[in-house]
C-alpha positions as CSV (number, residue, x, y, z in Angstrom):
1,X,-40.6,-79.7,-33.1
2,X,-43.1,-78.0,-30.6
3,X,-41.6,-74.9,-29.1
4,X,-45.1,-72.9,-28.6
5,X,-46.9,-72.9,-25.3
6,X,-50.2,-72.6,-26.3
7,X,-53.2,-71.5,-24.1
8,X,-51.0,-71.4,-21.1
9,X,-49.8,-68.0,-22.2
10,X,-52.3,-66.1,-20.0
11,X,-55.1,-66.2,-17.8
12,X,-58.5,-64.3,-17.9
13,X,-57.6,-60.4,-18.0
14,X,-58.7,-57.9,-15.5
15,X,-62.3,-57.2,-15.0
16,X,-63.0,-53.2,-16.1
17,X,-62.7,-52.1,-12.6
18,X,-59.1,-51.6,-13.3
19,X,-57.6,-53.6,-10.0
20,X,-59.7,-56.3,-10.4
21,X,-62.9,-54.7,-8.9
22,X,-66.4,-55.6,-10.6
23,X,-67.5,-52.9,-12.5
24,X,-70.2,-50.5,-11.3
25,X,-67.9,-49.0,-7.9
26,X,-69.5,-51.2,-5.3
27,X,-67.6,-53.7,-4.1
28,X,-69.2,-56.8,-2.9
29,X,-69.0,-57.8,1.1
30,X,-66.8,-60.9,1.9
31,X,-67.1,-62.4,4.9
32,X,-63.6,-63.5,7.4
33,X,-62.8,-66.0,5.2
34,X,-62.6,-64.0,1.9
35,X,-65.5,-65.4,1.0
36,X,-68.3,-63.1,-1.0
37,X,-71.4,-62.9,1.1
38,X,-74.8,-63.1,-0.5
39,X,-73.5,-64.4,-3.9
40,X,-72.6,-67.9,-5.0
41,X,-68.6,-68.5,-5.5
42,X,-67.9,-68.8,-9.3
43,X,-67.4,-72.4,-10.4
44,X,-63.9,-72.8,-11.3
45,X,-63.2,-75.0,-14.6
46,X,-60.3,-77.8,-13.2
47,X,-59.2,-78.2,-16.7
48,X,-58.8,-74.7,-17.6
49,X,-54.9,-74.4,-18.1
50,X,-53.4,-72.2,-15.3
51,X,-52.8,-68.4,-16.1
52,X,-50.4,-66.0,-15.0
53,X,-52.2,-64.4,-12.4
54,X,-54.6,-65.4,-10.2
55,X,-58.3,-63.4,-8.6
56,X,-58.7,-63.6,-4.9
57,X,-60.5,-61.0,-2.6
58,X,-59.0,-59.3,-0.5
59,X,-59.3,-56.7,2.5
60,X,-57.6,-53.8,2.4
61,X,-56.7,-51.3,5.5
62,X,-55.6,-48.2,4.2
63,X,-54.9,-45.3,6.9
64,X,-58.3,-45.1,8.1
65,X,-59.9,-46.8,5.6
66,X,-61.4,-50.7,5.3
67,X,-62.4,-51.8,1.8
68,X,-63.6,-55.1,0.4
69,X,-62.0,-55.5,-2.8
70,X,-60.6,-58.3,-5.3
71,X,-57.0,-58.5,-5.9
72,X,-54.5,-60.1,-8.6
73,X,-51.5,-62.3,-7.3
74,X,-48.5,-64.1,-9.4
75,X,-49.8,-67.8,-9.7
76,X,-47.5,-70.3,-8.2
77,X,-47.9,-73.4,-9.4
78,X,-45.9,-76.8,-9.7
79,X,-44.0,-77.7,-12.8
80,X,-43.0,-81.3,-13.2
81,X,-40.2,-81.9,-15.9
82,X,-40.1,-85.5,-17.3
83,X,-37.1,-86.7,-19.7
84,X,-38.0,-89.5,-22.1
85,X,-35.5,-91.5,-25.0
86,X,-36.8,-94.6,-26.5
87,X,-39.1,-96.4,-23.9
88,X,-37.6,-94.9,-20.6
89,X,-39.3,-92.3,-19.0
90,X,-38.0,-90.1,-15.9
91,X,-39.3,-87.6,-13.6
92,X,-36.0,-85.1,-13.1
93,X,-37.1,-82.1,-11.6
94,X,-40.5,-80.6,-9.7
95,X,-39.8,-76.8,-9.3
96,X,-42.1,-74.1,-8.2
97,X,-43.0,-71.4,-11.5
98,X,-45.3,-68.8,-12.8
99,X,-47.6,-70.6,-15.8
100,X,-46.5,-69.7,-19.3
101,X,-43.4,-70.3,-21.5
102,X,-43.4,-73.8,-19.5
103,X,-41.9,-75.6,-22.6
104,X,-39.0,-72.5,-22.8
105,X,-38.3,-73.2,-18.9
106,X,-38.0,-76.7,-19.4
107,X,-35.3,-76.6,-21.7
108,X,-33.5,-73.4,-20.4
109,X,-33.3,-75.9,-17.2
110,X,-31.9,-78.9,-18.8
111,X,-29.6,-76.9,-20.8
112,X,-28.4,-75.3,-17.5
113,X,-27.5,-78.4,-16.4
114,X,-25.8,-79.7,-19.2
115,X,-28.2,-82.2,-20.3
116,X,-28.7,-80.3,-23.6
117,X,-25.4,-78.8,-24.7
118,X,-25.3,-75.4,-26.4
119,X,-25.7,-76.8,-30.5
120,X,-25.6,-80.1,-30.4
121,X,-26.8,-83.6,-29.1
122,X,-28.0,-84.3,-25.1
123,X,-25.1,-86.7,-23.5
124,X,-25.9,-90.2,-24.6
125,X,-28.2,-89.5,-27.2
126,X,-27.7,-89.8,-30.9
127,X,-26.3,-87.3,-33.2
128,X,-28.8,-84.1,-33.5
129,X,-29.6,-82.4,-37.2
130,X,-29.4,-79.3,-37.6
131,X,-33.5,-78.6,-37.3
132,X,-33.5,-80.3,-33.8
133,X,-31.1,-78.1,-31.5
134,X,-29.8,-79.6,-28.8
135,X,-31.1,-83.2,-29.3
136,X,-34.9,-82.4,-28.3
137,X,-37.2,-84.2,-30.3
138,X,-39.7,-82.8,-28.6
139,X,-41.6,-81.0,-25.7
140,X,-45.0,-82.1,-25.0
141,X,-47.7,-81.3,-21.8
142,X,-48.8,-84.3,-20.3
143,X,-51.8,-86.6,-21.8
144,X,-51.5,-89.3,-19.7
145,X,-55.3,-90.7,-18.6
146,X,-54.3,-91.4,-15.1
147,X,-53.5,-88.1,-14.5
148,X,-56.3,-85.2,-13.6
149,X,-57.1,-82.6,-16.2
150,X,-56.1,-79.8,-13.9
151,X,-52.9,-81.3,-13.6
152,X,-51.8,-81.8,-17.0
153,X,-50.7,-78.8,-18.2
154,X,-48.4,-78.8,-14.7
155,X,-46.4,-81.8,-16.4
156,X,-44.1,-81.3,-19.1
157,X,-42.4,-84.1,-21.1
158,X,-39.0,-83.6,-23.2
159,X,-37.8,-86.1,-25.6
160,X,-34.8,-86.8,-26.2
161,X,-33.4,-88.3,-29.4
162,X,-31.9,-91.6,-28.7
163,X,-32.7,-95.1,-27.8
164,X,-31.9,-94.4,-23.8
165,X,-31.7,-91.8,-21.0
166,X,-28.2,-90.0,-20.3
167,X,-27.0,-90.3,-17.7
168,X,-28.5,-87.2,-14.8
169,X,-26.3,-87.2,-12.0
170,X,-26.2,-83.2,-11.9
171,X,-30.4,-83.2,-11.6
172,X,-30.3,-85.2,-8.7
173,X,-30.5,-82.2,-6.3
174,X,-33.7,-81.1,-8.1
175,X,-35.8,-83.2,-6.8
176,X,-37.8,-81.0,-5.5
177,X,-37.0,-77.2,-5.9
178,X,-38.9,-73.7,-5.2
179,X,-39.3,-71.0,-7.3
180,X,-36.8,-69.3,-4.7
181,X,-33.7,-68.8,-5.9
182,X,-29.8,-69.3,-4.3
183,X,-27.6,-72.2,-4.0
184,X,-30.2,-74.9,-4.3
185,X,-27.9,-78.0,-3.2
186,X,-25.7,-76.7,-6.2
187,X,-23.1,-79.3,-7.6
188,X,-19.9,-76.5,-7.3
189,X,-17.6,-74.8,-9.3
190,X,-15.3,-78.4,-9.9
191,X,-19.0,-80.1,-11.5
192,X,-19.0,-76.5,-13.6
193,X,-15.4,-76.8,-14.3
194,X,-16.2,-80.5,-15.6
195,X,-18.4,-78.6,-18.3
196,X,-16.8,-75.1,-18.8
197,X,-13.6,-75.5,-18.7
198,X,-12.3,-72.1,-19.8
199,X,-13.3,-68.8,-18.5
200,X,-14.9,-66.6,-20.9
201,X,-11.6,-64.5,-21.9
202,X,-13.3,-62.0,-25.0
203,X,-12.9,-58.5,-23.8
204,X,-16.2,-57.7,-25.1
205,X,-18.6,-56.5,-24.9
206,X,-18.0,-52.8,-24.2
207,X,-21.0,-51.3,-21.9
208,X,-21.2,-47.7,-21.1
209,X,-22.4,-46.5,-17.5
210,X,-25.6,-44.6,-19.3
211,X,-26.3,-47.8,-21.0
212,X,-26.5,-49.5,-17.4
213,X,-28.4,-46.7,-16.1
214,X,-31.3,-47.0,-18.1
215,X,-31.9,-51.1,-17.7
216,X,-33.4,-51.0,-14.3
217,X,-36.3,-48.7,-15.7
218,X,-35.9,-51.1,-19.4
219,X,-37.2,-54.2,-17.5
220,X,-39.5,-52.7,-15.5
221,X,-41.3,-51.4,-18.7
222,X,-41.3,-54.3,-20.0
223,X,-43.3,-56.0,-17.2
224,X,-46.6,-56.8,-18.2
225,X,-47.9,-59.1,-15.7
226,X,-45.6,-57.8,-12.3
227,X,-47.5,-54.6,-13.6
228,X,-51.0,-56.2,-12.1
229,X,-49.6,-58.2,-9.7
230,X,-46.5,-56.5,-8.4
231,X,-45.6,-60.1,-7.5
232,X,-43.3,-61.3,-10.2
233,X,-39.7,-61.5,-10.9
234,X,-38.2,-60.9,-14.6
235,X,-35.1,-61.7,-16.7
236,X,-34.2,-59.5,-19.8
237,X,-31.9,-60.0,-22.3
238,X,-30.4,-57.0,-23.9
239,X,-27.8,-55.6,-26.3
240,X,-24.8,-53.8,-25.6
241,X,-26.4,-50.5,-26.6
242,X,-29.4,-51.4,-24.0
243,X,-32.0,-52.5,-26.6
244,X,-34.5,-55.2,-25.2
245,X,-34.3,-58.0,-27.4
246,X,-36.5,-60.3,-25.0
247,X,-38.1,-60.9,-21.5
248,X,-39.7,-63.4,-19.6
249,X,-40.8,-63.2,-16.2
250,X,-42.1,-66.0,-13.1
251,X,-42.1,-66.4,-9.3
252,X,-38.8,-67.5,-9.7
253,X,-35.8,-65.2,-10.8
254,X,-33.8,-68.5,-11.9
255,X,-37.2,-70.1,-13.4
256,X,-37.4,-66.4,-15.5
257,X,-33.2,-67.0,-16.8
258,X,-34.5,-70.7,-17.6
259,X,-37.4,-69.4,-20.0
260,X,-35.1,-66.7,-21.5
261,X,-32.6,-69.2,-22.0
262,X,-34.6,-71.8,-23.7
263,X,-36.3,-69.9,-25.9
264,X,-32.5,-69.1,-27.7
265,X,-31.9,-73.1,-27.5
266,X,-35.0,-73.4,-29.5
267,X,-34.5,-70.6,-31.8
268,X,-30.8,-72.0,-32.6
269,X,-29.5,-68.6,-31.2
270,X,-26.9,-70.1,-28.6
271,X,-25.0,-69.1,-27.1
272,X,-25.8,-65.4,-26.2
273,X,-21.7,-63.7,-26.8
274,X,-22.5,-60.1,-27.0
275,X,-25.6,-59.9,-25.2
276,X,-26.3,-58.9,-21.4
277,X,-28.9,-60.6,-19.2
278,X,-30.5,-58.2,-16.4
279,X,-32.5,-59.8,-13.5
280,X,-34.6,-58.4,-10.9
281,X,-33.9,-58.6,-7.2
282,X,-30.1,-60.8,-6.0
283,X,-28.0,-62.6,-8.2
284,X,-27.1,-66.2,-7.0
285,X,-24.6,-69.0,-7.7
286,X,-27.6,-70.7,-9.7
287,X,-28.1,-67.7,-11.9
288,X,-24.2,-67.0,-12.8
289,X,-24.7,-70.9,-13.6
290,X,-27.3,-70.5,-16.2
291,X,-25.6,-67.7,-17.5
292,X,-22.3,-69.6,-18.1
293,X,-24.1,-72.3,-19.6
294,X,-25.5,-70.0,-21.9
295,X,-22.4,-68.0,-22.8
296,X,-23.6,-64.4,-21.2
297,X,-20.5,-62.7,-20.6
298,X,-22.5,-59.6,-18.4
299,X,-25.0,-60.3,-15.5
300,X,-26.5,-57.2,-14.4
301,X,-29.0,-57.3,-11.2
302,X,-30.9,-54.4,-8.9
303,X,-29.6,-55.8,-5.6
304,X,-26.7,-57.5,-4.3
305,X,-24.6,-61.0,-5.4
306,X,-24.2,-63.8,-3.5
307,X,-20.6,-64.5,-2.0
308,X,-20.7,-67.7,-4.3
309,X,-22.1,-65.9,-7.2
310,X,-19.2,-63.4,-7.2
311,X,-16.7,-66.5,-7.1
312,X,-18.0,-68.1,-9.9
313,X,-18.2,-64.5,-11.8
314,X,-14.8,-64.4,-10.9
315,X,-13.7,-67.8,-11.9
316,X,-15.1,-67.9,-15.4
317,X,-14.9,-64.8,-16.0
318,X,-18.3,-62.8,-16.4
319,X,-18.9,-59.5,-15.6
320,X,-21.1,-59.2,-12.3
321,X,-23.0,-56.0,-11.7
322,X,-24.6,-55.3,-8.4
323,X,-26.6,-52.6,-6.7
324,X,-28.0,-50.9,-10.3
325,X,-30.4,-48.7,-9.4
326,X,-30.4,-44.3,-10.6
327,X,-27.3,-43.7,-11.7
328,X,-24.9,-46.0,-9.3
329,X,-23.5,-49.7,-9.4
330,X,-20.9,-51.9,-7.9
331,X,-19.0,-54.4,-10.5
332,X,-17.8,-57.8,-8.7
333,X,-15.2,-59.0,-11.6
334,X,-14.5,-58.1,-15.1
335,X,-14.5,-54.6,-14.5
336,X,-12.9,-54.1,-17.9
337,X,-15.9,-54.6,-19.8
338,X,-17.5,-51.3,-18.5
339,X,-16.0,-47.7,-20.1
340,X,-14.8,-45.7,-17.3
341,X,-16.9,-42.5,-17.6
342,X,-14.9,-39.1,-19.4
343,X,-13.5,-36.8,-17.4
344,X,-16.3,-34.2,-15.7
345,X,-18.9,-36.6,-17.0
């Protein structure tokens, strides 16, 4: 079973100027275009495997001030997900991403969708063991000659144990996506009800309101790459008591649950019971999705739900949490599952 990523992991790291400047304090002149003047564009290797961030120059108007300078952005890039089961093959979703963890994303999606259930086989495939969660075979990049280099390591194939393709009638929406997040064409709650059909009902677990206080500034921490580009949305999943157990971030808040996700569907670890999962900017409908899908009874987020997301918190279930940022939050449903604070506290 693959379940490594490789080289894609990361790109080149930042040159010793510290925010991507050449060393030396002079900063070459680039010309309207962001083009360098007077030096020859570095040659750009097309079959280098895309990295998390990516150089451009940049001019900068500060107060009075004009500066030439480089500059680190999230890369945005295309992901192409193919399924494949004995000698069928299928394209079933394009979506927008942040290179890295591309082989967790693609199974965190399918297992959002239901096409590889929580601890056992993918619908219409044969039996799994117990080393093969979720009836993945395996996840491969691309090696197909008719495709360019520079384009192979945007193509991800899963296979699927089995002699055919499931049926895919919930991935027909995803044909093509963005790393943006919201409703996406989503299938509703009856399609969710067809797969979930009870709410989560276990009381637990049991957060405090410090414990919720201190995620915000957890995730942020834990940011490596939004740390150089400011650019990039992240996904942590945490213990009641607010340790960090892991993070993954992208372009894409959903594409960041997604990677999260898959990683416990190839560790085995599903589903998450008695963990919370904290995202960065809105929740959407899409995100409470994943999260029911992978049995996360607390979503916790910086800004506000979507009027969908809080009836599909409220449907199954999950504890919502809005608006956490100092010491303040709003809870959508499941208010139960936070302690009211003592008296004077």
């Amino acid at each position: 079973m693959t379940t490594g990523d490789g080289a894609v992991r990361g790109g080149p790291g930042p040159s010793p100027g510290g925010d991507g400047a050449p060393s030396g304090g002079q900063e070459p002149p680039v010309d309207e275009a962001g083009h360098l003047t007077g030096e020859r564009e570095p040659q750009v290797d097309e079959a280098r495997p895309p990295g998390p961030t990516t150089r451009v120059r940049i001019r900068e108007f500060s107060g009075g001030a004009v500066r030439d300078r480089r500059d680190d952005l999230s890369t945005e890039e295309p992901l192409e997900i193919r399924l494949a089961a004995g000698g069928e093959r299928r394209t079933v979703a394009v979506t927008m991403r942040t290179p890295g963890h591309d082989f967790e994303l693609a199974a965190g999606f399918l297992h959002g969708e239901g096409v590889v259930p929580t601890g056992g086989s993918a619908e219409g495939s044969a039996e799994g063991s117990a080393g093969e969660p979720g009836g993945i075979a395996s996840i491969s990049y691309c090696t197909d000659a008719d495709v360019a280099p520079e384009a192979r390591r945007n193509t991800v194939t899963v296979r699927l144990r089995g002699a055919r393709l499931p049926a895919l009638p919930s991935l027909e929406r995803h044909f093509t996506t963005s790393s943006a997040c919201g409703v996406c064409g989503a299938a509703g709650l009856d399609a969710l009800h067809s797969r979930h059909p009870a709410p989560v009902t276990e009381p637990g677990p049991l957060l405090s309101p410090r414990t919720l206080y201190g995620l915000p500034d957890a995730l942020r921490r834990a940011q490596g790459v939004f740390g150089k580009t400011g650019g990039l949305h992240a996904a942590g999943l945490f213990t009641p008591d607010g340790a960090l157990v892991a993070l993954r971030e992208d372009v894409g808040r959903h594409n960041a649950v997604d990677k999260l996700v898959g990683r416990a569907l190839l560790d085995g670890r599903l589903p998450l019971t008695g963990h919370v999962l904290m995202v960065s900017g809105r929740t959407s409908y899409e995100i409470l999705q994943k999260a029911l899908a992978a049995g996360l009874p607390v979503v916790c987020a910086v800004s506000a739900p979507s009027s969908l997301a809080v009836d599909l918190a409220r449907e199954f279930g999950i504890t919502l949490v809005g608006f956490l940022r100092g010491e303040r939050f709003n809870v959508y449903s499941r208010p139960d599952r936070v302690r009211a604070p003592a008296p004077g506290c």
